[in-house]
C-alpha positions in Angstrom: -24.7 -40.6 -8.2 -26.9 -43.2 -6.4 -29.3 -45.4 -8.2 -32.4 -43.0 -6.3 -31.1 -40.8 -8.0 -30.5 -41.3 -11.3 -34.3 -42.9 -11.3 -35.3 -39.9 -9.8 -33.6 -37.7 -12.8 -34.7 -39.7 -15.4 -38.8 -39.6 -14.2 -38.1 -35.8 -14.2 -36.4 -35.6 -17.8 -39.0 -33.3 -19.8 -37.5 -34.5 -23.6 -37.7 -38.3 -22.3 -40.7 -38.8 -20.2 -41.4 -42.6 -19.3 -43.7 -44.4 -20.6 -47.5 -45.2 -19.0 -49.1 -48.1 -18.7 -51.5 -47.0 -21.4 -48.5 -46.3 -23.4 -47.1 -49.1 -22.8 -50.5 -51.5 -23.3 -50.7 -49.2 -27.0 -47.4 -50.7 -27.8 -47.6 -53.2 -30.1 -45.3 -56.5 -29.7 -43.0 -57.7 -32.6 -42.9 -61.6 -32.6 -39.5 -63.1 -32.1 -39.1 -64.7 -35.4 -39.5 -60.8 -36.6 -36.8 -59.3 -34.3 -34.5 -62.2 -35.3 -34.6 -61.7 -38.9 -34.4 -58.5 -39.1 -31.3 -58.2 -36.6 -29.6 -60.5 -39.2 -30.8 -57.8 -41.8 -32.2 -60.6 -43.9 -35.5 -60.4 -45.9 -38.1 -63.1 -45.3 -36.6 -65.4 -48.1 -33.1 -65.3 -47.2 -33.8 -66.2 -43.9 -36.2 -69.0 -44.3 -33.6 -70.6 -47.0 -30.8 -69.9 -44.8 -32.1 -71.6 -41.4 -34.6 -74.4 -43.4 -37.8 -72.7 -42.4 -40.5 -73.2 -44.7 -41.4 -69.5 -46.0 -44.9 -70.0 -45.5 -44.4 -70.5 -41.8 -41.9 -67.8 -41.3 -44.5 -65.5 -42.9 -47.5 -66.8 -40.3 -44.9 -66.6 -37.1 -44.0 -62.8 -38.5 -47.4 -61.8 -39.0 -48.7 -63.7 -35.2 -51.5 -65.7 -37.4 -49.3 -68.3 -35.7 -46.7 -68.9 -32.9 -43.8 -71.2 -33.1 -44.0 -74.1 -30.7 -41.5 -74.8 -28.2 -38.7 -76.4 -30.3 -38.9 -73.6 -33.0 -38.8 -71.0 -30.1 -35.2 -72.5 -28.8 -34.5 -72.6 -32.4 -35.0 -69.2 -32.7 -33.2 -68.3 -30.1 -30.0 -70.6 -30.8 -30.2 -68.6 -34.6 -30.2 -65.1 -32.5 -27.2 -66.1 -29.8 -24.9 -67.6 -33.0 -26.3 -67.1 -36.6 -23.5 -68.4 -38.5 -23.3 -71.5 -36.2 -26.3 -72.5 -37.0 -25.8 -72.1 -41.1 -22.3 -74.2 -40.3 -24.0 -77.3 -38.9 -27.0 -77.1 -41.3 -24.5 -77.2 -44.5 -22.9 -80.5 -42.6 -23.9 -83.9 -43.5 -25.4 -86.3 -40.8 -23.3 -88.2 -38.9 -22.4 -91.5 -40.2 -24.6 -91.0 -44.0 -22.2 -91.7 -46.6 -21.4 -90.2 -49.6 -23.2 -91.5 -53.0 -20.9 -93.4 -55.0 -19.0 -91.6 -58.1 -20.9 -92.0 -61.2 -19.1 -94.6 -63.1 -17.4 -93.0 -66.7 
């Protein structure tokens, strides 16, 4: 079957019409930080503690009373290509900080 055709089968399919543009503008958008989270199938708290996102912002990104900037956009993204990466290199220390000394008995 040529691609003409399947598009021209699947515009004629009565039980799965395709959407209009008024259905389409009717949709309503999920923001990223949303999607992400609930991929991971984490509530709101687990994911802000596991990724170091302050709650309060993770709450305003979900809810579009705010939008992350850049940086938290390629963060988000960086959480949704590799989730437990991410968790990995947040749990290491910095590079070159030291431990504190033993406690002395």
């Amino acid at each position: 079957m040529t691609d003409e055709e399947v598009i021209a089968r699947a515009m004629t399919d009565p039980d799965n019409k395709p959407l209009t543009k008024d259905d389409a503008r009717r949709m309503k958008r999920r923001p990223r930080a949303y999607v992400v989270r609930r991929a991971l199938h984490m509530t709101q708290e687990e994911f802000a503690a596991a990724y170091s996102i302050p709650i309060g912002t993770l709450r305003d990104w979900e809810q579009g009373r705010t939008e992350p900037d850049q940086a938290n956009r390629a963060y988000l993204k960086v959480i949704a290509v590799d989730p437990e990466f991410v968790k990995r290199a947040l749990a290491q220390r910095p590079t070159g900080q030291k431990r504190a000394p033993a406690a002395a008995d």
